[in-house]
C-alpha positions as CSV (number, residue, x, y, z in Angstrom):
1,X,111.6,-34.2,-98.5
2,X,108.8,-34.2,-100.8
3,X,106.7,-35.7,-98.2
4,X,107.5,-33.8,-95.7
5,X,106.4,-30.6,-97.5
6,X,103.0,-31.9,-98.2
7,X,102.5,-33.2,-94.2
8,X,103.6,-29.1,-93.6
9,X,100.8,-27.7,-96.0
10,X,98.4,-30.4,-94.8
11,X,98.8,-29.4,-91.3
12,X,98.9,-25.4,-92.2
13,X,95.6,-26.2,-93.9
14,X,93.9,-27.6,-91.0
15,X,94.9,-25.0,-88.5
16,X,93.7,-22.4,-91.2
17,X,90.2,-24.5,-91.5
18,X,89.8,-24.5,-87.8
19,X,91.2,-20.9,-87.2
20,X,88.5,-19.8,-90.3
21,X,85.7,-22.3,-88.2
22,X,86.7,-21.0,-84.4
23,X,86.0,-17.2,-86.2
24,X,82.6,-18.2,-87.8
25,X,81.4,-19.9,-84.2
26,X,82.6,-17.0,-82.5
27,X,80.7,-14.8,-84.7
28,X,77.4,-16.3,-84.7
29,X,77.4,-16.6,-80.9
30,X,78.4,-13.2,-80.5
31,X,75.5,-11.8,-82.8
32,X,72.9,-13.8,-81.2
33,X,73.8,-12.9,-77.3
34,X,73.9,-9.4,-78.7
35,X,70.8,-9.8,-79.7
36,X,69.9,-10.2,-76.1
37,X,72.4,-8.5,-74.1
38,X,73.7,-5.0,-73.9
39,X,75.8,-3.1,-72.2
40,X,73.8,-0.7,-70.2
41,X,76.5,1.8,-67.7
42,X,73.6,4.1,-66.8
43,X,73.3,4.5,-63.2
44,X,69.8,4.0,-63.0
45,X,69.8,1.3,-65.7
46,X,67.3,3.0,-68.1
47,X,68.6,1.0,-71.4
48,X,67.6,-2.0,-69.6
49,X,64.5,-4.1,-70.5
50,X,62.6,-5.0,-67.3
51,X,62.0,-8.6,-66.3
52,X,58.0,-7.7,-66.5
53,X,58.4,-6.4,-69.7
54,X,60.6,-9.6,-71.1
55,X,58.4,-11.7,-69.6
56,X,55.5,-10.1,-71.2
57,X,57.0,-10.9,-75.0
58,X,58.3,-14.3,-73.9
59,X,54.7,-15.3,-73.6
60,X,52.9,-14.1,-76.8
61,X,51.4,-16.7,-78.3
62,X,50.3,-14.6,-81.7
63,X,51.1,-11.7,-83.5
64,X,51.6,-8.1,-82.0
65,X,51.9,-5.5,-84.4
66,X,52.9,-2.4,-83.6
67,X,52.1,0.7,-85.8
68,X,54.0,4.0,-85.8
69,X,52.9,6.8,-87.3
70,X,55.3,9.5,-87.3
71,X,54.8,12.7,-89.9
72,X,58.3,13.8,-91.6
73,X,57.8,17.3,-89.4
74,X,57.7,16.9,-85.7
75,X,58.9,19.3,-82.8
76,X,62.7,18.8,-82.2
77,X,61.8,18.2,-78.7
78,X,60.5,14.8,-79.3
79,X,64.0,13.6,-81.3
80,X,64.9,11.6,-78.3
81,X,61.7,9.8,-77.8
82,X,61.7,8.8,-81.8
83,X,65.5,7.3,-81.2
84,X,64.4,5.3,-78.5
85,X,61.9,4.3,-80.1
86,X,63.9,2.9,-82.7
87,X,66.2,1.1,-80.2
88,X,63.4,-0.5,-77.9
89,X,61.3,-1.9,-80.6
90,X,64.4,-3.5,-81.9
91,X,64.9,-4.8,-78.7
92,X,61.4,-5.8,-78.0
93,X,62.0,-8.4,-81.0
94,X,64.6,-10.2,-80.0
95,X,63.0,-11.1,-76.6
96,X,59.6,-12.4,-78.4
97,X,59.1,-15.6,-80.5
98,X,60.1,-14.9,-84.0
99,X,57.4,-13.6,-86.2
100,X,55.3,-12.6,-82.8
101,X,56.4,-8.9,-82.7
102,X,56.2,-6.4,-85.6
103,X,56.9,-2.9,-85.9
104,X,57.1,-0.4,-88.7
105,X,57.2,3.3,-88.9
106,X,55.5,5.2,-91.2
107,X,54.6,9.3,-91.9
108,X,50.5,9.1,-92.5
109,X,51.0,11.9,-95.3
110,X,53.0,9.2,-97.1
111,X,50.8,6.2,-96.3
112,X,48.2,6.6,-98.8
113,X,47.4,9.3,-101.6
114,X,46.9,12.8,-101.1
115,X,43.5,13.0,-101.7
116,X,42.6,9.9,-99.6
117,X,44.9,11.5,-96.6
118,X,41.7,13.3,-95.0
119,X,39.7,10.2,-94.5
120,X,42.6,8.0,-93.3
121,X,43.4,10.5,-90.4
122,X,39.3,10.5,-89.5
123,X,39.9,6.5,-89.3
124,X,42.7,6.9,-87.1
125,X,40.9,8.9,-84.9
126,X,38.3,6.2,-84.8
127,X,40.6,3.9,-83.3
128,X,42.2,6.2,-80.7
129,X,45.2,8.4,-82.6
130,X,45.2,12.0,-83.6
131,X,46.2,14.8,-84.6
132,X,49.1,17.6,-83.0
133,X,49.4,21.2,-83.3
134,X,52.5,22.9,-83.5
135,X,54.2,26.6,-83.7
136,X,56.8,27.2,-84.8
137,X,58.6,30.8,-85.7
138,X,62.0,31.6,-86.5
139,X,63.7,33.9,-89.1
140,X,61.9,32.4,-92.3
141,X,59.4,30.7,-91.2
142,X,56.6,31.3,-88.6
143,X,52.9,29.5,-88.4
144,X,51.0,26.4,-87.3
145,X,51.0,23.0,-88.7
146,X,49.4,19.4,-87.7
147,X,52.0,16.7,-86.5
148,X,51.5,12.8,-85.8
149,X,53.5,10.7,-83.5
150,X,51.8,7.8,-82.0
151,X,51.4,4.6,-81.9
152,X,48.6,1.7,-82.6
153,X,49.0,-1.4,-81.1
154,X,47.4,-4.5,-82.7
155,X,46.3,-8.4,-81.8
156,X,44.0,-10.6,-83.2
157,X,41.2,-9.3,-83.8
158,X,41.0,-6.9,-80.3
159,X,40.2,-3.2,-80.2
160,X,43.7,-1.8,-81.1
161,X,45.3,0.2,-78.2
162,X,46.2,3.8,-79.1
163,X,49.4,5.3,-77.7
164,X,49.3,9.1,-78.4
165,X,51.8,12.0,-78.0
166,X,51.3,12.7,-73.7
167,X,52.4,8.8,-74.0
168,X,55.4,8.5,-75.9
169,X,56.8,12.0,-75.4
170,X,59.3,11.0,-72.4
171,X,61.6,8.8,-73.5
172,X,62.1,7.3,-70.2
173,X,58.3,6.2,-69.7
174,X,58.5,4.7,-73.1
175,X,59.1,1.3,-72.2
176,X,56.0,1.2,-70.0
177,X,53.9,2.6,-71.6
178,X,54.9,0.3,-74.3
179,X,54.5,-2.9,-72.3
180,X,51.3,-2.0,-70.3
181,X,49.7,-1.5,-74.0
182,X,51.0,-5.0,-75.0
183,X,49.3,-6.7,-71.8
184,X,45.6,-4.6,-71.8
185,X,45.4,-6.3,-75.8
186,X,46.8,-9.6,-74.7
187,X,45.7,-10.5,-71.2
188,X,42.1,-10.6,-70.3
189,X,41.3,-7.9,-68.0
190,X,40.3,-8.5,-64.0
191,X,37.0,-7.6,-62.6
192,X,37.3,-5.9,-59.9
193,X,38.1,-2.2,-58.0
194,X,40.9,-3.0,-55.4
195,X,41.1,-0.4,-52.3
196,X,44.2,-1.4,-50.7
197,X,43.9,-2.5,-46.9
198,X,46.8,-2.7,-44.5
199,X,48.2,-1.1,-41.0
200,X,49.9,1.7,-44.2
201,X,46.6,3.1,-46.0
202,X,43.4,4.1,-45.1
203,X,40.8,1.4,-44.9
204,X,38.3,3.0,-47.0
205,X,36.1,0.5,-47.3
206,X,34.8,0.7,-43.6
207,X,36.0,4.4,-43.2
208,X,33.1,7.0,-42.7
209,X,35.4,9.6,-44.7
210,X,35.1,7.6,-48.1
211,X,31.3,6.2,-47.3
212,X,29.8,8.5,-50.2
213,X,32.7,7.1,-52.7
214,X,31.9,3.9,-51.9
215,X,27.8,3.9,-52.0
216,X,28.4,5.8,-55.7
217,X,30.4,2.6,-56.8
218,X,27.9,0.1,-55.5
219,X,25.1,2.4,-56.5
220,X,26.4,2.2,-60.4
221,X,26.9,-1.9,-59.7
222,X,31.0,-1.1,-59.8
223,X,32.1,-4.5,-58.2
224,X,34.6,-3.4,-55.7
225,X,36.6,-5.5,-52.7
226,X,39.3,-4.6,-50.2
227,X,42.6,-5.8,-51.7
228,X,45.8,-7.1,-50.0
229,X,49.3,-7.3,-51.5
230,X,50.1,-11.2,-50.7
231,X,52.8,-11.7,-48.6
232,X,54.6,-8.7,-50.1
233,X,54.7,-10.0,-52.9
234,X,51.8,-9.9,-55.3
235,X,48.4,-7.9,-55.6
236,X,45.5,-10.2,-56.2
237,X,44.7,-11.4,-60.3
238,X,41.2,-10.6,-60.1
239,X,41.9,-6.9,-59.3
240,X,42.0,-4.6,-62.4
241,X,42.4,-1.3,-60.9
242,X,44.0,-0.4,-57.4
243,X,42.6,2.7,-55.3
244,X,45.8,3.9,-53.0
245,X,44.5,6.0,-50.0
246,X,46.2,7.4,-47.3
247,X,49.5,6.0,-47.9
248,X,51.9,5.5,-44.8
249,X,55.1,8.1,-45.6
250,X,57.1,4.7,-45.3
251,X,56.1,2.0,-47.5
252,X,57.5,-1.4,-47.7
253,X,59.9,-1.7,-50.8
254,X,58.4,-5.1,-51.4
255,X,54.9,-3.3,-51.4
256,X,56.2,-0.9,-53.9
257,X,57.5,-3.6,-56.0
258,X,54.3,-5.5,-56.0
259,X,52.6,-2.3,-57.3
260,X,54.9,-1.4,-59.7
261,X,55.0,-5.2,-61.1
262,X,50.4,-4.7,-60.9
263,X,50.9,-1.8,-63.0
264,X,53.1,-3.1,-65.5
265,X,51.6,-5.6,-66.2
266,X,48.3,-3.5,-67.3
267,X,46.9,-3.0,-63.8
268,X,45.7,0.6,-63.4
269,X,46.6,2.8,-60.5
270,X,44.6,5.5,-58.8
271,X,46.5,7.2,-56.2
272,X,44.4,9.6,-53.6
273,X,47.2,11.2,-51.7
274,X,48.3,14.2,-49.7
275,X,50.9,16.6,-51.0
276,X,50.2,18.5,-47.2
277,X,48.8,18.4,-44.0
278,X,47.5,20.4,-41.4
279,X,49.1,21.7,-39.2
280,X,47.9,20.9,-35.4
281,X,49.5,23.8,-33.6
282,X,47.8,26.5,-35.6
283,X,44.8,25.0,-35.6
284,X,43.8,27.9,-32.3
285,X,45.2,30.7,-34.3
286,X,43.6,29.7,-37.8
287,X,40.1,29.2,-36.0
288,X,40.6,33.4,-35.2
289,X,42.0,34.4,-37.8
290,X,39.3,32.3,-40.6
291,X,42.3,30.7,-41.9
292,X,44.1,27.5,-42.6
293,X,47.9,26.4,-42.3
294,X,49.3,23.4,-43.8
295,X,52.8,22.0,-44.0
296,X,54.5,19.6,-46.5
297,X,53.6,16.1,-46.1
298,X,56.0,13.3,-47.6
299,X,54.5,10.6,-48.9
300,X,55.4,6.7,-49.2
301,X,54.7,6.3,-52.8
302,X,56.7,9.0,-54.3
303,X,60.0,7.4,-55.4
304,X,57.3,4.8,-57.6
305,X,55.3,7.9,-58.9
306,X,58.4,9.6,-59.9
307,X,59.4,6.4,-61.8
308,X,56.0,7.0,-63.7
309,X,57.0,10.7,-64.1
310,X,54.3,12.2,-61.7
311,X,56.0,14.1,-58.9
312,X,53.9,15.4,-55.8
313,X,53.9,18.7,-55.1
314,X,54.0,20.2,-51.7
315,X,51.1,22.4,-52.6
316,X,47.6,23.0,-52.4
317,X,44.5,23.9,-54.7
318,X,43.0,27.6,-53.6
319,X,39.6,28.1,-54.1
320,X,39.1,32.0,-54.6
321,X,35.6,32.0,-52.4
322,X,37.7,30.5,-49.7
323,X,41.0,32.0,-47.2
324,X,43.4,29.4,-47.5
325,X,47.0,30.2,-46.7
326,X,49.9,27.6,-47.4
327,X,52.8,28.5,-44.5
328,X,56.4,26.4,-44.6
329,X,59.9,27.3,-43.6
330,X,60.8,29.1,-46.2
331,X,57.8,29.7,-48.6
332,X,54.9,32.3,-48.5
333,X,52.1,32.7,-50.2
């Protein structure tokens, strides 16, 4: 009887020891997948780093350091962007090689002493980062004061990149602003001024319309070349900013793709587009009249633009000296 007791408690033992082992395993696989999974039910899947941007902190091979300086008073409008903040950095470092990516926040009024506070703002300016005013007025208190909220971005021993305010205000653009900064310190930049050529945009490199462009850039020694997106897929590595003119109102998704990977990965983008056109049929009536009719004109590029937070408007710029009259369904002016 006596030995059967002690086989019972043996085996309860065991099963305890591998319950106790099955929970610990469990647990330490669940907090490291967490660290790189989340469960993201946006629609548009804004919580959701992009492969660019993982990419981007898979391949560091030294230390980023990231420097947020945030003063305790800010304008309640930019709560959201400081909370995502929060959550993307944290994110940011679980995708990089440990040790490779860190971050801290800090209010510049607290980082050094009061009467030192002067001549570390002017420093920060050196580098890039400045100064906000605010007003404020309600019941009790009503004024001005100076606000911070931006970002440094360190490596080695590179000019530190500088993300102020206009950059990290919209919470939604934070992620590539974030990364583009990342891969300008990082990656060494391409030489040349891509115009993009192809049956969609304007060739402007043979075009009479953009000959004075051109001759400025070649004047000033600009290097310049007419640039193709690679089978769909890829603009050209030696390109380090892309010219867009002309754009055909229906673009290729895999050429939007291809720009949108260009720019994220610390390409920059200049887009010369159209927001309307002329309109042919009133062309008789406008010559008689010494005026000019124009009608909306939709353009190719702006679902990516709008991803950026740029949105084309179906509008024109008046000069005073000049009659210009804007005529749609709908709108006058």
């Amino acid at each position: 009887m006596a030995t059967r007791k002690l086989t019972h408690r043996s085996n309860t033992a065991v099963i305890v020891i591998l319950v106790l082992a099955i929970v610990i395993v469990a647990n330490v696989l669940i907090t490291t997948i967490s660290h790189h999974l989340r469960l993201d039910l946006t629609g548009d899947k804004r919580f959701t780093l992009t492969e660019a941007t993982k990419k981007t902190l898979r391949e560091l091979d030294d230390r980023v350091k990231i420097k947020l300086y945030i003063s305790e008073k800010f304008p309640n409008g930019l709560l959201p962007s400081k909370r995502r903040l929060e959550e993307l950095l944290a994110e940011y470092a679980t995708y990089a090689p440990k040790g490779y990516f860190i971050y801290n926040f800090e209010d510049p009024a607290q980082a050094v002493e009061p009467n030192e506070y002067e001549e570390f703002v002017r420093k920060l300016a050196d580098k890039g980062l400045f100064l906000n005013q605010d007003r404020v007025q309600t019941a009790t208190e009503r004024g001005a004061y100076l606000y911070m909220f931006g970002a440094l971005l360190e490596y080695r021993d590179h000019e530190p990149v500088a993300l102020n305010t206009n950059f990290l205000a919209v919470p939604e653009s934070l992620e590539y602003h974030l990364t583009r900064g990342i891969r300008s310190l990082v990656r060494p930049k391409p030489r040349f001024i891509g115009f993009l050529k192809g049956d969609d945009y304007k060739n402007v490199m043979e075009g009479r319309e953009y000959r004075s462009f051109v001759e400025f850039l070649n004047f000033h020694k600009i290097p310049i070349k007419a640039a193709t997106i690679e089978n769909r897929k890829v603009v050209p590595d030696d390109v380090r900013v892309l010219v867009i003119v002309g754009e055909s109102r229906n673009m290729h998704e895999s050429d939007l793709y291809a720009i949108d990977q260009f720019v994220m990965n610390g390409g920059r983008l200049l887009v010369m587009t159209e927001g309307v056109e002329i309109m042919q049929g009133a062309a008789s009536m406008a010559r008689q009249r010494g005026l000019q009719f124009f009608s909306p004109k939709p353009s190719g590029l702006a679902k990516l633009l709008k991803h950026y937070g740029i949105d084309i408007k179906p509008g024109i710029m008046l000069d005073l000296n000049e009659k210009v009259c804007y005529q749609s369904p709908g709108v006058r002016s």
